[in-house]
N, C-alpha and C positions, 0 to 999 in steps of 0.2 A: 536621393539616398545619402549623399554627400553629407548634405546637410543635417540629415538625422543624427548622424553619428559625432556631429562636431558640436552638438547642443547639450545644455544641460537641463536638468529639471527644475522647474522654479522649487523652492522649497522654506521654508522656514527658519534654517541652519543658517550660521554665518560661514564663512569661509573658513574664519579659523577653525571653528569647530570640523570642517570637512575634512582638511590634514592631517587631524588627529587619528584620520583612519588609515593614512600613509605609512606602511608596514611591513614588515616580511611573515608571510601567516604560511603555515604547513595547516593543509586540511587532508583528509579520511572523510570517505563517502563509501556508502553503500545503494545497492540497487538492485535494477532488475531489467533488461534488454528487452526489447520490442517481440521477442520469440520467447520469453519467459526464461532465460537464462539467468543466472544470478550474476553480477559485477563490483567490481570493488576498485576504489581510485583513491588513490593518494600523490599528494604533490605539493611542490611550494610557488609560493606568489609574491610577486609583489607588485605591491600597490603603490602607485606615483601621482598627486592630483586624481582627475578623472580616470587617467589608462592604468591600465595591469599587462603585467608580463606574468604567464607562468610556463613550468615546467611539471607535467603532472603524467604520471603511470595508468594504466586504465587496463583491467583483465577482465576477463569472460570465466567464470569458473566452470566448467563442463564436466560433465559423469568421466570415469574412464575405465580400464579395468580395473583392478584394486591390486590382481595377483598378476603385476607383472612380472617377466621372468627375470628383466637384468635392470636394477633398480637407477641405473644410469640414464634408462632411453627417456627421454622427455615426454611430460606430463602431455595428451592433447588438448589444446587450447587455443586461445586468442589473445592478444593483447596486443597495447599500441606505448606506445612514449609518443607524448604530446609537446611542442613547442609553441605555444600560444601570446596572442596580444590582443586589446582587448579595451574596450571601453565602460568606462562606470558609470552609472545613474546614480545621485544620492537623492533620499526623500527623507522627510520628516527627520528625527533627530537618532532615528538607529536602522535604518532599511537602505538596500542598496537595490540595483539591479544589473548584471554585469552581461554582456553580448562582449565574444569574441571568437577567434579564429585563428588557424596558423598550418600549420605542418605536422603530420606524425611520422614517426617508423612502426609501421605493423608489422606482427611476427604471429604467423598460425605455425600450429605443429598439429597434423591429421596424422592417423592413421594407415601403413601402405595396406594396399588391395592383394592379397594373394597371387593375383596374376601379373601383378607388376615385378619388370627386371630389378634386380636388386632385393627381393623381398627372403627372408630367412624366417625357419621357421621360428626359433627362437631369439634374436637378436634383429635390431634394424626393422621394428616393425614400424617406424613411422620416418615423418618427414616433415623438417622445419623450412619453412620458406618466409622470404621476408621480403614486403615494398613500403610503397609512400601514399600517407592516406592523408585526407583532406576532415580535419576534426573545428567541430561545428560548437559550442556551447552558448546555452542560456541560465544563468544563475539570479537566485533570491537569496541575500543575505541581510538575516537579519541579529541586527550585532543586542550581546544581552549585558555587554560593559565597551570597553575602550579594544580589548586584544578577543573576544571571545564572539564568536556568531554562529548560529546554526545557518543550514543550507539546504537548499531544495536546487538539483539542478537539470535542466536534462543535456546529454552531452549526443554529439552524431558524429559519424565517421565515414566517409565514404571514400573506398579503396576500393581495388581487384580484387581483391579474395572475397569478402566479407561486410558491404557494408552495413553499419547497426545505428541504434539509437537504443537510446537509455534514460532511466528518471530514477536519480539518487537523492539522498537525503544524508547531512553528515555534518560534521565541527569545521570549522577553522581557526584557529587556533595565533595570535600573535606572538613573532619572538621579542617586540621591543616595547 
């Protein structure tokens, strides 16, 4: 497994040309979770040789009421912040394939139960909790100049509360 991960793909590309993909890119994804929930992920990267580092947000958009009563109480939902590292595949002269891994912070806010202590009837109807989740991705980029690439990717999470998977599609975007 080791070894997988420490190889590169033969490819056609010189070297220099591979660097030129060495970058700080902010990407925007959209998607859709294994339970048909809709998600949405933004974050930045960068890219060094083969590895990547990033830092990328990731939510769960969920129904909720519309007419809440105290516009303060938090939305219910899911989402995580992702710390990730990561290895690159480069192929042909504009395609990548990206496998990495790292740490999240997950933050659910449900809804409390009527019969739970603390519950009010107007105020304090929900409840934010927050752990550490183990965030999975696999990505296809495929770059359409030097700074610009569409994305296909699916991302997983497995935590306490909620673990998910997902298949986004989205920009990323170079700042240099």
């Amino acid at each position: 497994m080791y070894n997988l991960l420490n190889c590169t793909l033969v490819s056609a590309q010189s070297s220099s040309e591979r660097e030129n993909r060495n970058n700080l890119y902010m990407m925007m994804e959209f998607g859709r979770t294994n339970k048909g929930i809709s998600a949405v992920q933004g974050g930045v990267s960068l890219q060094l040789e083969n590895n990547y580092f990033k830092i990328k947000a990731s939510s769960l958009i969920e129904p909720y009421e519309k007419d809440r009563r105290h516009k303060d109480d938090p939305v219910p939902g899911f989402s995580d912040l992702n710390f990730i590292i990561g290895k690159t595949y480069s192929f042909f002269n504009n395609q990548q394939f990206q496998v990495g891994t790292g740490l999240s912070l997950v933050n659910e806010v449900v809804q409390q139960r009527i019969d739970e202590p603390g519950y009010y009837t107007y105020h304090n109807k929900y409840k934010e909790h927050f752990t550490f989740g183990l965030p999975v991705e696999l990505r296809y980029n495929f770059f359409i100049n030097q700074g610009i690439a569409l994305s296909l990717s699916g991302h997983g999470n497995a935590n306490p509360f909620r673990s998910y998977c997902s298949a986004s599609f989205g920009l990323m975007v170079g700042m240099f």
